[in-house]
C-alpha positions as a Markdown table, in Angstrom:
| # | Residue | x | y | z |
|---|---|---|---|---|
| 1 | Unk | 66.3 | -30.5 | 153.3 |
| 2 | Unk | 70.2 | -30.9 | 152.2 |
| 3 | Unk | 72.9 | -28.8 | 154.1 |
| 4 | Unk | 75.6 | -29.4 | 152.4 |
| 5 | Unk | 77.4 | -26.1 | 153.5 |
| 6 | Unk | 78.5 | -25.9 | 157.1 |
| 7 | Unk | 78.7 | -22.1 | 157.5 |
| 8 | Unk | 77.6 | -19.5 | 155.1 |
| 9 | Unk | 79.5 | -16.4 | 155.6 |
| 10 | Unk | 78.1 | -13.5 | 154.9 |
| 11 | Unk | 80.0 | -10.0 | 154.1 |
| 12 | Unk | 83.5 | -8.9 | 155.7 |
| 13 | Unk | 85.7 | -9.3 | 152.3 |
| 14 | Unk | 88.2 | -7.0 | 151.4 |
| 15 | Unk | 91.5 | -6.1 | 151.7 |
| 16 | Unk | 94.2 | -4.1 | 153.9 |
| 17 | Unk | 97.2 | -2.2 | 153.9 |
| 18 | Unk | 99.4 | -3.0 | 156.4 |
| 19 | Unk | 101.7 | 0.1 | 157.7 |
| 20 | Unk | 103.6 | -0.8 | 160.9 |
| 21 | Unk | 104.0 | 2.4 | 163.1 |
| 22 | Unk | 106.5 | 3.4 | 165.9 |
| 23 | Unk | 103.9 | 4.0 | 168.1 |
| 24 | Unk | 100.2 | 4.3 | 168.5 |
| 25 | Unk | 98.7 | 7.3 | 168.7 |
| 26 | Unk | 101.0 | 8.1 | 165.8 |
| 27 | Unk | 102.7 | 11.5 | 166.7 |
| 28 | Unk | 102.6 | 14.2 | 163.9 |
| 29 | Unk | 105.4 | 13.9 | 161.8 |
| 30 | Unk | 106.3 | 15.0 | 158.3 |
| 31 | Unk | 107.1 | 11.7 | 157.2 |
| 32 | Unk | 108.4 | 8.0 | 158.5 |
| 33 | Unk | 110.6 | 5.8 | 157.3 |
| 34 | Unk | 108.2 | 2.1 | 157.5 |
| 35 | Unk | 110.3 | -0.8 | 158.7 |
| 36 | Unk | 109.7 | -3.9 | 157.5 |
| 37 | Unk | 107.6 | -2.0 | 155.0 |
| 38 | Unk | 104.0 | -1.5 | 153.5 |
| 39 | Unk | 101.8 | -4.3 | 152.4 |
| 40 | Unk | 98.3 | -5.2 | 150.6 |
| 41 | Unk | 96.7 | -8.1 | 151.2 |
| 42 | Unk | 93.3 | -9.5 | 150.8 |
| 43 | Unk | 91.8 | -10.2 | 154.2 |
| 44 | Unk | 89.1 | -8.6 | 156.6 |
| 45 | Unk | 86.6 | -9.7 | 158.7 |
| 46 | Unk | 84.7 | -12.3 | 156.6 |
| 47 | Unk | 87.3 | -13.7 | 154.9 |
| 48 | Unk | 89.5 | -14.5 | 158.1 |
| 49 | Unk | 86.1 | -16.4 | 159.3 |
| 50 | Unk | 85.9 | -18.1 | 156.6 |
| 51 | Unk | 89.3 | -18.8 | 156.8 |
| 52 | Unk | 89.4 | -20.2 | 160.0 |
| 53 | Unk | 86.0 | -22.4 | 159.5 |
| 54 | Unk | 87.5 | -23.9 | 156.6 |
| 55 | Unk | 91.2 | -24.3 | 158.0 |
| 56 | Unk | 88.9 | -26.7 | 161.2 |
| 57 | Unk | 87.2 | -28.5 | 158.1 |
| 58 | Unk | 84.0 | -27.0 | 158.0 |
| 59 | Unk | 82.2 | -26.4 | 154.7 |
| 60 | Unk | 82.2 | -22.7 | 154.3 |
| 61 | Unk | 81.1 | -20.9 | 151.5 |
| 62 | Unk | 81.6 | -16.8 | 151.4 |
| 63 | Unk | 79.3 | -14.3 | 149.8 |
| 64 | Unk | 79.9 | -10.4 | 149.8 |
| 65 | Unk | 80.4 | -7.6 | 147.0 |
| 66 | Unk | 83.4 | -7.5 | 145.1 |
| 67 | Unk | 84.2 | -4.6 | 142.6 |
| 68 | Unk | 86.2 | -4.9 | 139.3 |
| 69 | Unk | 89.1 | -3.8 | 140.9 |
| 70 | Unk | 92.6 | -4.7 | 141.9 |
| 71 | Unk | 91.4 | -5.2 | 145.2 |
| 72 | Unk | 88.4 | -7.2 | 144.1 |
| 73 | Unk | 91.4 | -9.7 | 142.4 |
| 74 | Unk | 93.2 | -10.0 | 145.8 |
| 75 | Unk | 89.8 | -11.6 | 147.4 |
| 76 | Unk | 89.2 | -13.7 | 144.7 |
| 77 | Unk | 93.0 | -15.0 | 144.2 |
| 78 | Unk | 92.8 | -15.7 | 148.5 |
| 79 | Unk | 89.8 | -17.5 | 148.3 |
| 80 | Unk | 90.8 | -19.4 | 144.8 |
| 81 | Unk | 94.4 | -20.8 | 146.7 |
| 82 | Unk | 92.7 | -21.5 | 150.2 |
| 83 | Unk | 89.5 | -23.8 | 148.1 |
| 84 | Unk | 87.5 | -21.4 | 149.9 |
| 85 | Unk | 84.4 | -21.5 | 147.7 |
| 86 | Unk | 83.0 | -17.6 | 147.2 |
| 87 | Unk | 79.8 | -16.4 | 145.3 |
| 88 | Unk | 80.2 | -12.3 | 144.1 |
| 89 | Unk | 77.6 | -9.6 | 143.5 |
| 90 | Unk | 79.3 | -6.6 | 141.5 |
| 91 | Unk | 79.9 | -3.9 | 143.9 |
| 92 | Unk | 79.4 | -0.6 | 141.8 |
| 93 | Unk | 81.3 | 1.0 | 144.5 |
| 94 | Unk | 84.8 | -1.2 | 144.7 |
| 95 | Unk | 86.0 | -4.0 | 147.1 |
| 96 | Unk | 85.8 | -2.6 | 150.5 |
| 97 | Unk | 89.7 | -1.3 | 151.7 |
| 98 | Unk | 91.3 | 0.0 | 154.8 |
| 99 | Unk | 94.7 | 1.1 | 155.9 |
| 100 | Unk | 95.9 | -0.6 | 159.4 |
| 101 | Unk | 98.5 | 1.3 | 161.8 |
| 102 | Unk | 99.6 | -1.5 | 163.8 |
| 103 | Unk | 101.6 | -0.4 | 167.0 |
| 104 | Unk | 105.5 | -2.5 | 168.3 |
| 105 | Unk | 102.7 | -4.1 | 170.9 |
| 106 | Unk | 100.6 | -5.3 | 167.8 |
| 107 | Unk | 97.1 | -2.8 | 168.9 |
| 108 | Unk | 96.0 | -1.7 | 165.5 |
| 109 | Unk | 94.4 | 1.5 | 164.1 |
| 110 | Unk | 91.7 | 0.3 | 161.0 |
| 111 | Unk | 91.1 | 3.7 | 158.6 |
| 112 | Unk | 88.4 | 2.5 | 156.9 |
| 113 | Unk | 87.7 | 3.8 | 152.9 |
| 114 | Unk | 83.7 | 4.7 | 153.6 |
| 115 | Unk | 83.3 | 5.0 | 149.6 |
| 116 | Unk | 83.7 | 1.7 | 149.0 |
| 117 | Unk | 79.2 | 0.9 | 149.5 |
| 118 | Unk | 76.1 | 2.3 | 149.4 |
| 119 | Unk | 73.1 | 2.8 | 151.5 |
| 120 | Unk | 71.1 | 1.3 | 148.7 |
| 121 | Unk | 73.5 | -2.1 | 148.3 |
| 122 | Unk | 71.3 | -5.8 | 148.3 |
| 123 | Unk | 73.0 | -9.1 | 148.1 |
| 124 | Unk | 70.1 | -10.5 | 145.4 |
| 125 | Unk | 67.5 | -11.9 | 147.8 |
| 126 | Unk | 67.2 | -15.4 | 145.7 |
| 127 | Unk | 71.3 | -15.4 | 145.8 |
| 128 | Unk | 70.7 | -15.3 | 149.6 |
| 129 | Unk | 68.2 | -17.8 | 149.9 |
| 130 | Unk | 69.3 | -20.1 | 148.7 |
| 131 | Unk | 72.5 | -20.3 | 149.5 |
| 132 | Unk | 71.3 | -20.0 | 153.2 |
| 133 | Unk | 68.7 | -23.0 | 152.2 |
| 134 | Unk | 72.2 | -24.9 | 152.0 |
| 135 | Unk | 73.2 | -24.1 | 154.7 |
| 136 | Unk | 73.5 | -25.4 | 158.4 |
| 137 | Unk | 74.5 | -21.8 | 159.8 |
| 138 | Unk | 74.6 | -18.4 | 158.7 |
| 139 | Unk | 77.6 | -15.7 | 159.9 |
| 140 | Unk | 77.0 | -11.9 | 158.9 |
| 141 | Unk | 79.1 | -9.7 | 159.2 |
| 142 | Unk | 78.3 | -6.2 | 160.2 |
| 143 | Unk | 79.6 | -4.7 | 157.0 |
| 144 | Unk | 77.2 | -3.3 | 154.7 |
| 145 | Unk | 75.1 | -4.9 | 152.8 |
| 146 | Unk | 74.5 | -7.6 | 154.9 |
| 147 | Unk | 71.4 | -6.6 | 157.3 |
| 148 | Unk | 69.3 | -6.3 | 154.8 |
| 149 | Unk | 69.5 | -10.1 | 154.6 |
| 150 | Unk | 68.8 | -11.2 | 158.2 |
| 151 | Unk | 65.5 | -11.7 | 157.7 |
| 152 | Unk | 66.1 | -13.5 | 154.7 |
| 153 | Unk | 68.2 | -16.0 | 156.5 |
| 154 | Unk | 65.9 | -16.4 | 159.3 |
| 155 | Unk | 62.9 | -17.7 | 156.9 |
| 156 | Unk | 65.4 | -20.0 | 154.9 |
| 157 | Unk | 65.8 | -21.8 | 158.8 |
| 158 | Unk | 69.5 | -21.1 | 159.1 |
| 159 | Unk | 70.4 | -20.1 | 162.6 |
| 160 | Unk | 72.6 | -17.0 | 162.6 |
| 161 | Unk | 75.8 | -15.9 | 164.6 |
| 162 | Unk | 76.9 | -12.2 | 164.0 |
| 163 | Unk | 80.1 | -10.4 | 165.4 |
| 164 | Unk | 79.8 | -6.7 | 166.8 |
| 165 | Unk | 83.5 | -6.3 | 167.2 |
| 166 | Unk | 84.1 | -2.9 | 169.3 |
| 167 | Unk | 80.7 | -2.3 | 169.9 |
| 168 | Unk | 79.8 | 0.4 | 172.5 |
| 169 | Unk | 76.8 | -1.1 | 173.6 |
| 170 | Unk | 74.5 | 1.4 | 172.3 |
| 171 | Unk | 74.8 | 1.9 | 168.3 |
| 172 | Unk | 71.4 | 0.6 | 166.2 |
| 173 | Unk | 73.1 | -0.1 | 163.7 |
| 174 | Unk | 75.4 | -3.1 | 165.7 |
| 175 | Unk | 71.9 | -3.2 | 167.6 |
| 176 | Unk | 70.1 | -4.6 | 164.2 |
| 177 | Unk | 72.4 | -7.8 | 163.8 |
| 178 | Unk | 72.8 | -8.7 | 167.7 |
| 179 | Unk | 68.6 | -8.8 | 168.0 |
| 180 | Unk | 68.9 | -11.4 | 164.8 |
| 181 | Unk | 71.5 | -13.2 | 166.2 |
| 182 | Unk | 70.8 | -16.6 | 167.7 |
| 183 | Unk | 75.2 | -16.2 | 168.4 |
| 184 | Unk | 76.3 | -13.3 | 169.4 |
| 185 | Unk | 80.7 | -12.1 | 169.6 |
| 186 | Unk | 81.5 | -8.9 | 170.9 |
| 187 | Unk | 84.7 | -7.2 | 172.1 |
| 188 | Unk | 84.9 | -5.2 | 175.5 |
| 189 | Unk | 87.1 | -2.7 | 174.1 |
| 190 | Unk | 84.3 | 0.1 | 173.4 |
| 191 | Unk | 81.5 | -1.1 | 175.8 |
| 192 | Unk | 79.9 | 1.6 | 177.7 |
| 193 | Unk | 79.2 | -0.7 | 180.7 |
| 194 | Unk | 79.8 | -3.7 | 182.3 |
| 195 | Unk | 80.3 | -6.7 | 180.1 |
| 196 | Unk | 77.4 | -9.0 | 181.9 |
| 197 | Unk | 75.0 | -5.5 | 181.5 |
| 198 | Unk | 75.3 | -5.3 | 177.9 |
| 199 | Unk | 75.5 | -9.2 | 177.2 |
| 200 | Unk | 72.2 | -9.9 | 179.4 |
| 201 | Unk | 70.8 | -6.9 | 177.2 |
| 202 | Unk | 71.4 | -8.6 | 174.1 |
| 203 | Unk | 69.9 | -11.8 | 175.3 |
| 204 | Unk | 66.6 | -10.2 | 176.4 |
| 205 | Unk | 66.1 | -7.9 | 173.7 |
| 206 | Unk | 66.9 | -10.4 | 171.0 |
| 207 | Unk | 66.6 | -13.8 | 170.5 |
| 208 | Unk | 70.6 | -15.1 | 171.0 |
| 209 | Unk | 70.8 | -18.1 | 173.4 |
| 210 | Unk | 74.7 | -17.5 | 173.6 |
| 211 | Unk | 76.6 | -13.8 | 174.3 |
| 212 | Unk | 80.8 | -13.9 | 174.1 |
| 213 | Unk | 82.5 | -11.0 | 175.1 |
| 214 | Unk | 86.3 | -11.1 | 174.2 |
| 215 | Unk | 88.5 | -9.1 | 176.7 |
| 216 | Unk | 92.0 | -9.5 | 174.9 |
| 217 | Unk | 94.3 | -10.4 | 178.0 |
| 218 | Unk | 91.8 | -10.3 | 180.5 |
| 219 | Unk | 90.1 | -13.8 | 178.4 |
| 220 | Unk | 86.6 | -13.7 | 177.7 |
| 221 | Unk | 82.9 | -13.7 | 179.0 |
| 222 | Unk | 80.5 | -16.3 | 178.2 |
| 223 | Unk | 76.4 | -16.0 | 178.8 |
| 224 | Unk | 74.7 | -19.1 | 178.4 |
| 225 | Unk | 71.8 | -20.4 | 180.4 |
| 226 | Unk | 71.4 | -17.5 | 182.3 |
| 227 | Unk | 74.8 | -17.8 | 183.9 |
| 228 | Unk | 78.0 | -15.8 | 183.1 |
| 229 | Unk | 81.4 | -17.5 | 183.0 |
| 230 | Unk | 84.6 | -16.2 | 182.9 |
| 231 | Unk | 86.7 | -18.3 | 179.9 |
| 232 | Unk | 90.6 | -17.8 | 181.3 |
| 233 | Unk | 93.4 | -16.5 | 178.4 |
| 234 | Unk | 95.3 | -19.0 | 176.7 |
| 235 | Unk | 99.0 | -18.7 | 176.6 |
| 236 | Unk | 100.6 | -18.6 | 173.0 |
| 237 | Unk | 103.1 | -20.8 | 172.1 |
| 238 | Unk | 104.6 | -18.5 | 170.2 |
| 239 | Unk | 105.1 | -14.8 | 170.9 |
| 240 | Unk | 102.6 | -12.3 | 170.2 |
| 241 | Unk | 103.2 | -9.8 | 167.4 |
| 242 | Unk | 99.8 | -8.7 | 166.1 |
| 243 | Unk | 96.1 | -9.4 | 167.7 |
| 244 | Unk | 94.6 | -8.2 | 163.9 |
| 245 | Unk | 92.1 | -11.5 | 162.7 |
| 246 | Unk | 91.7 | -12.6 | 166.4 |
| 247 | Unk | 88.2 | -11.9 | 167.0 |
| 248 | Unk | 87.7 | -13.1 | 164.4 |
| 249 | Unk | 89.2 | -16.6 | 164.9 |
| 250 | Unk | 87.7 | -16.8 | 168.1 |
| 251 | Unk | 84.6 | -17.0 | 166.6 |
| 252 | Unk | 85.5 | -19.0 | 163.8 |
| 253 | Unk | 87.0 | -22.0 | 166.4 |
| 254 | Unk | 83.8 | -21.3 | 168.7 |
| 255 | Unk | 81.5 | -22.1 | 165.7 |
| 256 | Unk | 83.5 | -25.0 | 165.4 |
| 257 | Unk | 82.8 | -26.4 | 168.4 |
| 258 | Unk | 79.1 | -25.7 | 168.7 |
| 259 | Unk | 78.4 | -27.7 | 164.8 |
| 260 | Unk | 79.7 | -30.2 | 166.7 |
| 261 | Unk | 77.7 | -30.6 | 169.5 |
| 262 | Unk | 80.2 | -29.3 | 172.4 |
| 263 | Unk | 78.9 | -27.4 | 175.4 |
| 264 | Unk | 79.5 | -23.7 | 174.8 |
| 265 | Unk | 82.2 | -23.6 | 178.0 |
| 266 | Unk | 84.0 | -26.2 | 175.5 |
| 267 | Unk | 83.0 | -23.8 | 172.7 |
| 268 | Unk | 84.9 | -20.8 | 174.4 |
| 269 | Unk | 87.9 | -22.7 | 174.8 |
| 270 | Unk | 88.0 | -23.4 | 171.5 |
| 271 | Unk | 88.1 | -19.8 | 170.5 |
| 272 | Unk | 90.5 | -18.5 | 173.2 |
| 273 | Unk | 93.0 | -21.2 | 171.9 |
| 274 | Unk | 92.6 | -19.7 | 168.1 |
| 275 | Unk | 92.8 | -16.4 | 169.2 |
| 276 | Unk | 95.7 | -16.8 | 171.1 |
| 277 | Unk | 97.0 | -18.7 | 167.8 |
| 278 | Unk | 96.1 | -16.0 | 165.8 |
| 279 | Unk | 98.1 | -12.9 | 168.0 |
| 280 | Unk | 101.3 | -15.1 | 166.7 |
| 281 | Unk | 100.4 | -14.9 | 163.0 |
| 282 | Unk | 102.0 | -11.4 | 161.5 |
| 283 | Unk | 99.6 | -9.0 | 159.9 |
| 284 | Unk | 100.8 | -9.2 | 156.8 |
| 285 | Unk | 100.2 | -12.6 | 156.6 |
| 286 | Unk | 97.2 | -14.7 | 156.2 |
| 287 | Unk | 97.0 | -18.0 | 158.6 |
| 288 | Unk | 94.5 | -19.9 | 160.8 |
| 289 | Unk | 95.0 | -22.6 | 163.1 |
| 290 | Unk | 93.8 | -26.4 | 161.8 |
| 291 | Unk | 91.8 | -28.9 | 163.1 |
| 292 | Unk | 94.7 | -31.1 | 164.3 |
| 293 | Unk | 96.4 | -28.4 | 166.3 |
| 294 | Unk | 93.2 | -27.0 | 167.8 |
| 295 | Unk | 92.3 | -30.5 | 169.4 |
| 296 | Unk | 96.0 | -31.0 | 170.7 |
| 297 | Unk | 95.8 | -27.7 | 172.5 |
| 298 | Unk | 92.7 | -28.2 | 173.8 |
| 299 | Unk | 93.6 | -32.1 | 175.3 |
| 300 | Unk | 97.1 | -30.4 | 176.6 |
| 301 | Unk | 94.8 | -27.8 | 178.2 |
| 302 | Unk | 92.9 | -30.3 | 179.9 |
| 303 | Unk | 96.1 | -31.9 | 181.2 |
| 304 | Unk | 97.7 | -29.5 | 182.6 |
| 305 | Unk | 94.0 | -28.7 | 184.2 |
| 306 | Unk | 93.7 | -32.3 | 185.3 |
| 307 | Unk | 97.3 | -31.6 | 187.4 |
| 308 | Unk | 96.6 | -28.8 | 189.2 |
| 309 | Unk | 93.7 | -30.1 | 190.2 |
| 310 | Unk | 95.0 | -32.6 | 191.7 |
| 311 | Unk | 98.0 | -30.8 | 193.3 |
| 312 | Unk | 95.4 | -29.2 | 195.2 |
| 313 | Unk | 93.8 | -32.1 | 196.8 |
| 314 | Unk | 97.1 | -33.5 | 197.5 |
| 315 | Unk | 98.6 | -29.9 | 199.0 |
């Protein structure tokens, strides 16, 4: 059977307006005065994965609900310029839109436009097939439409990666997509309990053979194998200024590495380096870190590794 796509993404497009805020939580006020301004762009979840896949050279190939709608034009024009290639179903509702507060320290408050879907929405089931038929590996997004297509994707032999973002460890709905997930991102941010409880949950309540738990500066968690590792934070070269899109990058870079055979402990390095890159990139703008620059991080990584390692055994 051809593959000839590397990652079919599934849901996650739309677009955001950027307000930068004094301070989060935002005291009342009458008004504020927004410096350096207000912007729209087209970018959430699903596009910024299939951003990053495509940006490491991966064949990606994005497929959501768009509406006939200024938004909707954003979405197509970012996907058009990036020769990311994107298949539509007409969203009756609109192109999915939020407003993010992003705080000085670059935290971020998503208000999220809950008109923009239906219950009732399908991506066409022959759409989905197959394009996953195509495809070497499936990522859904939790955004609606897209479980109604998880067991589409499983018959069509695709394995599946999903990402639960702030997930409190409890919620069916996240529930649905990590129990279908062969890959399976969270964040800590929301969890209820430990990381290792609610990864090992996942793992023996579904069928994922790998759990990530991102913990912003505290790195990440990785469950493979049975065992839990602790994946250190990368440094930024440059300095942070927003950490919107770097889940999402993580998880993009990760995917990366497991295509391409690399142990998942390689995999997680992988995506703490494009996170990091990603906390340098500004909200307002739309960037992911290549191929080139991934693999030169990663070998000065294992340098400067390889040094203290052996200024141990020499101390």
């Amino acid at each position: 059977m051809s593959r000839d796509i590397d990652v079919l993404v599934l849901g996650g497009a739309g677009v955001d307006t950027i307000v930068h805020v004094p301070e989060l939580p935002l005291p009342y006020a009458d008004s504020y005065m927004i410096d350096p301004g207000i912007r729209t762009r087209a970018g959430q979840t699903g596009d910024f994965v299939a951003l990053g896949l495509s940006a490491l050279g991966l064949r990606t190939h994005h497929l959501d609900m768009l509406g006939a709608d200024p938004e909707g034009d954003l979405v197509r024009a970012l996907h058009r310029d990036r020769a990311i290639p994107l298949t539509e179903v007409p969203g009756p509702a609109g192109t999915k839109r939020a407003v993010n507060l992003v705080g000085p320290d670059g935290r971020r408050l998503s208000l999220y436009d809950s008109t923009r879907g239906h219950p009732d929405d399908r991506l066409p089931e022959p759409t989905v097939r197959a394009l996953a038929t195509a495809s070497r590996h499936a990522h859904v997004s939790i955004t609606q439409p897209c479980a109604h297509a998880l067991p589409t994707l499983r018959e069509a032999g695709a394995t599946i990666s999903t990402d639960l973002h702030n997930w409190d460890g409890v919620n069916p709905y996240q529930a649905e997509f990590a129990h279908a997930a062969d890959i399976v991102f969270l964040s800590t941010t929301a969890l209820t309990g430990t990381p290792e409880h609610t990864m090992r949950a996942i793992a023996e309540r579904g069928r994922a053979r790998l759990v990530v738990a991102t913990a912003g500066a505290e790195g990440a968690y990785l469950l493979a194998d049975d065992e839990m590792t602790h994946i250190p934070v990368v440094t930024p070269r440059r300095p942070v200024i927003d950490s919107n899109g770097a889940g999402d990058a993580f998880a993009a870079a990760f995917l990366f590495g497991w295509l391409g055979g690399e142990s998942p402990q390689r995999c997680a390095r992988y995506g703490a380096v494009a996170g990091a890159y990603a906390c340098t990139v500004p909200s307002t703008e739309i960037d992911a870190i290549g191929r080139d620059e991934l693999l030169a991080q990663m070998a000065e990584l294992a340098e400067l590794a390889d040094l203290v390692d052996s200024e141990s055994r020499t101390a």
